[in-house]
C-alpha positions as CSV (number, residue, x, y, z in Angstrom):
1,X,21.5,37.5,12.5
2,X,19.8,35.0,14.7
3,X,17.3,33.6,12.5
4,X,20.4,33.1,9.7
5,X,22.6,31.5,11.9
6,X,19.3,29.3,13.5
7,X,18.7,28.4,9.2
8,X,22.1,27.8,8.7
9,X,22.5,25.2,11.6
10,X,18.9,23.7,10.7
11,X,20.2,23.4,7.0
12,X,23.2,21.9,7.7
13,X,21.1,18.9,10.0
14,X,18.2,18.4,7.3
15,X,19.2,15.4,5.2
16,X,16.6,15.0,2.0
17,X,15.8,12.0,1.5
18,X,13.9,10.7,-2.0
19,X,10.4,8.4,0.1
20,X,9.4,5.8,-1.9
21,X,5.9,4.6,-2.6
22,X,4.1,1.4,-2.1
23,X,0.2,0.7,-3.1
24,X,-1.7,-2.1,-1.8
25,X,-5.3,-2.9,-1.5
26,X,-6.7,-5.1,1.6
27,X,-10.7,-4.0,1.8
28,X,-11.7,-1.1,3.3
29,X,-8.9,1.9,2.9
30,X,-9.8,3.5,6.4
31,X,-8.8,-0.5,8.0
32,X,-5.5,-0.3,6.0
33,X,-4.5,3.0,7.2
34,X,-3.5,2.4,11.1
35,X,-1.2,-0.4,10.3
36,X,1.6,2.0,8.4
37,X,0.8,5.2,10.0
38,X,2.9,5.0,13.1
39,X,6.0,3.2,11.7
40,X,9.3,4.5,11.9
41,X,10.5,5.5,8.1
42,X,6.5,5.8,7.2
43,X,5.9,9.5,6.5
44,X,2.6,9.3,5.5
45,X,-0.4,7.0,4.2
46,X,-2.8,8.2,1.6
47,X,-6.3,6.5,1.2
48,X,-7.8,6.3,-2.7
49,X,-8.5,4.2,-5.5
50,X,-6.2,1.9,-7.7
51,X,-6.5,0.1,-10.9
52,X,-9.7,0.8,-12.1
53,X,-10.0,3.2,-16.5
54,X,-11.5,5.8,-14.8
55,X,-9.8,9.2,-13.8
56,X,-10.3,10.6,-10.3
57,X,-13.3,8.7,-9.7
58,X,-15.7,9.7,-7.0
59,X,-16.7,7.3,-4.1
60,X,-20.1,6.5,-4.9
61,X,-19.1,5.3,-8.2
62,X,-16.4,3.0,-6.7
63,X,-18.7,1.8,-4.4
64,X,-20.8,0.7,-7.1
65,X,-17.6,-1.9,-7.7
66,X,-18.3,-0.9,-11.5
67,X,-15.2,1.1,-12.2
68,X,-12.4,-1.5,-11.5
69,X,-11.3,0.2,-9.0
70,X,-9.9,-1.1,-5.6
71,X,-10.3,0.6,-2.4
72,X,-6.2,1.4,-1.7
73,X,-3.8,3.0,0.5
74,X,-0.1,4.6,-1.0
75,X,2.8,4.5,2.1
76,X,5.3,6.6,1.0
77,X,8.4,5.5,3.3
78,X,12.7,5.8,3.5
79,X,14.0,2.8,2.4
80,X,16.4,3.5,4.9
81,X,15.0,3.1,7.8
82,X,11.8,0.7,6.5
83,X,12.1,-2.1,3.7
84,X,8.9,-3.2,1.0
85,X,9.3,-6.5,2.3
86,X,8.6,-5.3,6.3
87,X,5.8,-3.3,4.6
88,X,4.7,-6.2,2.6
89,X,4.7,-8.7,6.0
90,X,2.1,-6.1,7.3
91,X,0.1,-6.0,4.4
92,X,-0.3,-10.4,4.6
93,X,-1.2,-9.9,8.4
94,X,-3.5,-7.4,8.0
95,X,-5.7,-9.2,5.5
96,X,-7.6,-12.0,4.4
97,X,-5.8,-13.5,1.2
98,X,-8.5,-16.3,0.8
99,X,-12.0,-13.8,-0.1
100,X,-12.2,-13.5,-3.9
101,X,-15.4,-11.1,-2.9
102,X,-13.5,-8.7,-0.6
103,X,-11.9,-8.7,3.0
104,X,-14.1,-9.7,5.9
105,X,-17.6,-7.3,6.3
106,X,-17.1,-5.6,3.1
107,X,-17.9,-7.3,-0.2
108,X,-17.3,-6.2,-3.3
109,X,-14.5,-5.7,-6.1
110,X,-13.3,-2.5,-4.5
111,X,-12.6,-4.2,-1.4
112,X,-10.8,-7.3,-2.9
113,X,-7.0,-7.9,-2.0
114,X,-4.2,-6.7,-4.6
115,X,-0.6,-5.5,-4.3
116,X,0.4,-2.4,-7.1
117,X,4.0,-2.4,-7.6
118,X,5.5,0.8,-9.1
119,X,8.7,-0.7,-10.0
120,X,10.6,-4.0,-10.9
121,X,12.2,-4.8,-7.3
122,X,8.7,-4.3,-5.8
123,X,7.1,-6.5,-7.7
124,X,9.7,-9.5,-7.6
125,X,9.5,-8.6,-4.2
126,X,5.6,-9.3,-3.9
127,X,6.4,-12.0,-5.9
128,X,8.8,-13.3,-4.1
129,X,6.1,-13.1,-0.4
130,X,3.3,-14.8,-2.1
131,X,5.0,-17.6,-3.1
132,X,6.5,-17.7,1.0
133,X,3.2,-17.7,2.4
134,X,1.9,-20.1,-0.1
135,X,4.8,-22.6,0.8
136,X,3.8,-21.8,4.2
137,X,0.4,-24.0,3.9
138,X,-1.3,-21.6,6.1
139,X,-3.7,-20.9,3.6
140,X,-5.5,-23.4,1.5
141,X,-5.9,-21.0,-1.4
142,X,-4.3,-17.3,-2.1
143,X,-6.7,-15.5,-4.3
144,X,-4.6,-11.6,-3.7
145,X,-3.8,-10.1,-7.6
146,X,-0.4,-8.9,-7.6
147,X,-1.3,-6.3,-10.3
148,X,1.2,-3.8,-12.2
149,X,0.8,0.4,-10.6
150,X,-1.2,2.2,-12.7
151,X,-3.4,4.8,-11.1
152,X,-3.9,6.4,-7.9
């Protein structure tokens, strides 16, 4: 009886809600997984590859920056409690928009800059916060790829 009634009031307090994803590519994955981790409404960060023909490629031929793919992390988050633009201000801060060869030590076309929108609002949305830090001036030249979702 205990462990019904303890499901039943558990039940009754879970609320499900549907996360949403967002992909984006600054350099090395490992570098872009500590600034979503420990957000409030972030329930997890996945490190892989995105863009790129090739199906569940392996490291090594990533690496080789011949597959087209991008070193990437997905943060699956609640809307409700964190927005794609609040994620999209920590993606701007956490790289370097100007390297057209990748983001600081790390050269090479896995490790260039790119936002992967997997809907319509995101992407008029990282739309939208490149053209706000280019009228900024901060930046003499914004090279990030703001690139349709593909693969993960």
């Amino acid at each position: 009886m205990y462990q019904l009634r303890t499901f039943l009031i558990l039940s009754f307090f879970t609320i499900s809600v549907k996360a949403e994803v967002a992909t984006f590519a600054g350099g090395c994955f490992w570098c872009m997984e500590p600034p979503y981790e420990n957000l409030v409404g972030v329930s997890k960060v996945i490190s892989g590859y995105a863009g790129g023909k090739e199906k569940n490629p392996a490291y090594k031929d990533v690496a080789s920056g011949k597959t087209g793919h991008r070193e990437a992390v997905q943060v699956h988050y609640d809307p409700s409690l964190i927005s794609y633009q609040r994620l999209l201000e920590i993606f701007w801060i956490n790289i370097d928009p100007t390297d057209p060869k990748g983001q600081f030590v790390d050269k090479g076309f896995q490790y260039t800059s790119a936002i992967f929108p997997h809907n319509d609002q995101q992407e008029t949305l990282a739309k939208e916060s490149l053209k706000a830090l280019k009228k900024t001036g901060k930046f003499p030249s914004i090279v990030t790829k703001i690139e349709k979702f593909t693969t993960f």
